[in-house]
C-alpha positions in Angstrom: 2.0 22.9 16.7 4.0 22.5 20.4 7.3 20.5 20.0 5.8 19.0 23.0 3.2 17.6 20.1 5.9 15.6 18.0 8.5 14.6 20.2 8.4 11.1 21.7 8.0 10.0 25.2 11.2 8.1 26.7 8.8 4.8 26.6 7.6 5.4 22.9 11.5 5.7 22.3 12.4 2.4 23.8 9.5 0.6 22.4 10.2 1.7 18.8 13.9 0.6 19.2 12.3 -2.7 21.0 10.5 -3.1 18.2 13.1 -2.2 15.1 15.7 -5.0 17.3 12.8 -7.4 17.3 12.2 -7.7 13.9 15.3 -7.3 12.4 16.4 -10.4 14.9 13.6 -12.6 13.8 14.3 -11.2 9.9 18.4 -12.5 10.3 17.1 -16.0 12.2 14.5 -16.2 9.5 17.3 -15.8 6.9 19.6 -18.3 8.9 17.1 -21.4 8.9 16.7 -20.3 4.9 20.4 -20.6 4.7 21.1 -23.9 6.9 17.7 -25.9 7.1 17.5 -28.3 3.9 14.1 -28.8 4.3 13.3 -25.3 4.8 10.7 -24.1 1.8 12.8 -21.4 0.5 16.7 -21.0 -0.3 18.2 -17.7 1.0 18.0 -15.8 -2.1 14.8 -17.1 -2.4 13.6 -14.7 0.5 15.9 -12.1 1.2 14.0 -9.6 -0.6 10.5 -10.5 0.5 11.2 -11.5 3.8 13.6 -8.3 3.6 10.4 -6.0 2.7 8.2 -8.0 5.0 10.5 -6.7 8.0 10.6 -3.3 6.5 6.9 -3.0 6.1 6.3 -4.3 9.9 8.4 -2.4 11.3 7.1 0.8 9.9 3.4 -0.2 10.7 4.6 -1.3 14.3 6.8 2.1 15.1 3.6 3.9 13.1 1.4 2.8 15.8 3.5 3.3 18.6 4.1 7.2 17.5 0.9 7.6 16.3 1.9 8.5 13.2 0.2 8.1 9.8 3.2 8.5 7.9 5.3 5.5 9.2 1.8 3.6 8.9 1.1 4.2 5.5 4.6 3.8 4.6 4.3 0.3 5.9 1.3 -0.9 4.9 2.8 0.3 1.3 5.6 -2.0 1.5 3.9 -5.1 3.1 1.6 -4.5 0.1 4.0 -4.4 -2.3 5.6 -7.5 -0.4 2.7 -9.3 -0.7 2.8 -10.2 -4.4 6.2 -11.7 -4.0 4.7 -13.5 -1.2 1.7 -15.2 -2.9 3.0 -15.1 -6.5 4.7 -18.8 -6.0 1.5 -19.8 -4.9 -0.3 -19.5 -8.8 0.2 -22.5 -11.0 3.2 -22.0 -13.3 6.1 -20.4 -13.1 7.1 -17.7 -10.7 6.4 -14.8 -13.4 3.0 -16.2 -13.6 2.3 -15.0 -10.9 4.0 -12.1 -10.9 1.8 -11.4 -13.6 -1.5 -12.5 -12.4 -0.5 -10.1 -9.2 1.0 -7.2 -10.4 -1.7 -4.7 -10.2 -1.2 -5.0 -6.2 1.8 -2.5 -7.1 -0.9 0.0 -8.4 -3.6 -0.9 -5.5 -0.9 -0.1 -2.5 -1.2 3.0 -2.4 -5.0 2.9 -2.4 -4.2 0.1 0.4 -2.0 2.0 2.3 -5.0 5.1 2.6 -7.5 2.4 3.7 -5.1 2.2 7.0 -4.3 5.5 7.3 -7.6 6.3 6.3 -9.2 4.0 9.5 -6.6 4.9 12.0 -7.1 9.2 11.2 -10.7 8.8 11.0 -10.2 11.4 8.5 -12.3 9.6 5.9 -13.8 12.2 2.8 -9.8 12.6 1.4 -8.9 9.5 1.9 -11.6 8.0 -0.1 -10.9 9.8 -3.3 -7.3 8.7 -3.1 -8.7 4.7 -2.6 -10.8 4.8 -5.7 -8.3 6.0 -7.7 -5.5 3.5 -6.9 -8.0 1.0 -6.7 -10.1 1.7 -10.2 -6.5 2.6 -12.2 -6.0 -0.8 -10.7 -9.2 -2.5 -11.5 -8.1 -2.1 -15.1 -5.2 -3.9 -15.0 -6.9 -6.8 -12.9 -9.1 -6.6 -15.9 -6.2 -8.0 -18.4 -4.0 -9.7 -15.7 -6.4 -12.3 -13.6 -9.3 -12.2 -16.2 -7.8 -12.1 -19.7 -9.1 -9.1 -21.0 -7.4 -7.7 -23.9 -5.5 -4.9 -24.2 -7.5 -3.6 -27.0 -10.5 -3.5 -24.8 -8.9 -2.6 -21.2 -7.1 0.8 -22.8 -9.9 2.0 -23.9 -12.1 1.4 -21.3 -9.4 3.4 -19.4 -9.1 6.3 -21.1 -13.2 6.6 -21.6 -13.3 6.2 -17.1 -10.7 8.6 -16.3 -12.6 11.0 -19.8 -15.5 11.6 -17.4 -13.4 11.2 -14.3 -11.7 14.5 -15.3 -15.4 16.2 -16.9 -17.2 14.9 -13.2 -14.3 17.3 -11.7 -14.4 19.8 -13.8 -17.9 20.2 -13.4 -18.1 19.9 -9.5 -15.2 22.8 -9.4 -17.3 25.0 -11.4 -20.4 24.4 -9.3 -18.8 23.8 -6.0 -17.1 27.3 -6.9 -19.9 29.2 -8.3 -22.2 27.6 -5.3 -19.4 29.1 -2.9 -19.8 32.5 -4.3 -23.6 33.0 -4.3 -23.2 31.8 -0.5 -20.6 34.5 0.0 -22.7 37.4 -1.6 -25.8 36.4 0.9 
C-alpha cells in the first residue's frame, strides 16, 4: 500500500476537524440547556454520559465516512449502540434498571451492529456475516431471558447445545473444506 493510499487530503483534514468542533459544540450546548433549563427533560448528570457517548459515537461514524475508513465507522456505530440502551432504557415502565435490564443484550448485539455498517459500506459481505450471527445469536439468548422471561435454566442450556453444534458444523466444514482443497490441488 502507497502512503499516497492512507494519508488524507487537505479537505478531508478540515472536514474531520469541522466535524469533531461541531459536535463537541452542540454536545457542550446540549449539556448547558441540561444544566440551566428547568424544564429541560434531563438534569446534567442525567445525560453526560449518554449524550457524552452519543457525541463520541457520531463523531467516529462522521470522520469514518469522511476517511473512508471502516475502522472509525465501526468504532462508531459500536458506541452509538452501546449508547442506545441508555438512551431508550428510561423509556420502559419502571425504574431505570428496568430497563437496563430489558436492553442489555444491545451490549452483546453491537458488535454484530457495528459489522452490519461496516459490512454495507465494504461491500465485503461473506466475513462479515459470520461475525453478525454470532453477536447477534450469543445475543438472541439473552433477549430470550431479558424481554421474554425465559429462565435461566432453559436459556443456558439452550446455549451451550447452539454453540455444541456451532463448533461440530466448523469442525466439520474445516475437515471437508480442507480435504476438498487437497483433492483439487492433486488434479
Amino acid at each position: 500500500m502507497d502512503n499516497e493510499d492512507v494519508l488524507l487530503t487537505a479537505g478531508q483534514k478540515l472536514a474531520c476537524y469541522i466535524v469533531a468542533g461541531a459536535i463537541l459544540a452542540a454536545w457542550g450546548i446540549f449539556l448547558l440547556l441540561c444544566g440551566t433549563v428547568s424544564a429541560f427533560p434531563f438534569t446534567i448528570g442525567q445525560a453526560i454520559v449518554p449524550s457524552g457517548m452519543l457525541a463520541v459515537g457520531l463523531g467516529f461514524t462522521a470522520i469514518g465516512f469522511i476517511q473512508k475508513n471502516v475502522v472509525s465507522l465501526w468504532l462508531g456505530i459500536l458506541v452509538l449502540s452501546i449508547a442506545s440502551v441508555s438512551v431508550f432504557a428510561p423509556l420502559f415502565e419502571g425504574s431505570l434498571w428496568q430497563g437496563y435490564r430489558k436492553l442489555y443484550p444491545i451490549y452483546i448485539a453491537s458488535p454484530g451492529i457495528a459489522f452490519v455498517a461496516t459490512m454495507i459500506y465494504s461491500r465485503e459481505f461473506k466475513d462479515h456475516l459470520k461475525l453478525i450471527l454470532f453477536f447477534f445469536g450469543l445475543s438472541a439468548f439473552f433477549f430470550l431471558n431479558s424481554l421474554f422471561g425465559v429462565p435461566w435454566y432453559i436459556v443456558l442450556p439452550l446455549m451451550l447445545v447452539s454453540v455444541g453444534l456451532v463448533v461440530v458444523a466448523i469442525a466439520l466444514a474445516v475437515r471437508f473444506g480442507v480435504k476438498k482443497e487437497m483433492n483439487n490441488t492433486e488434479n
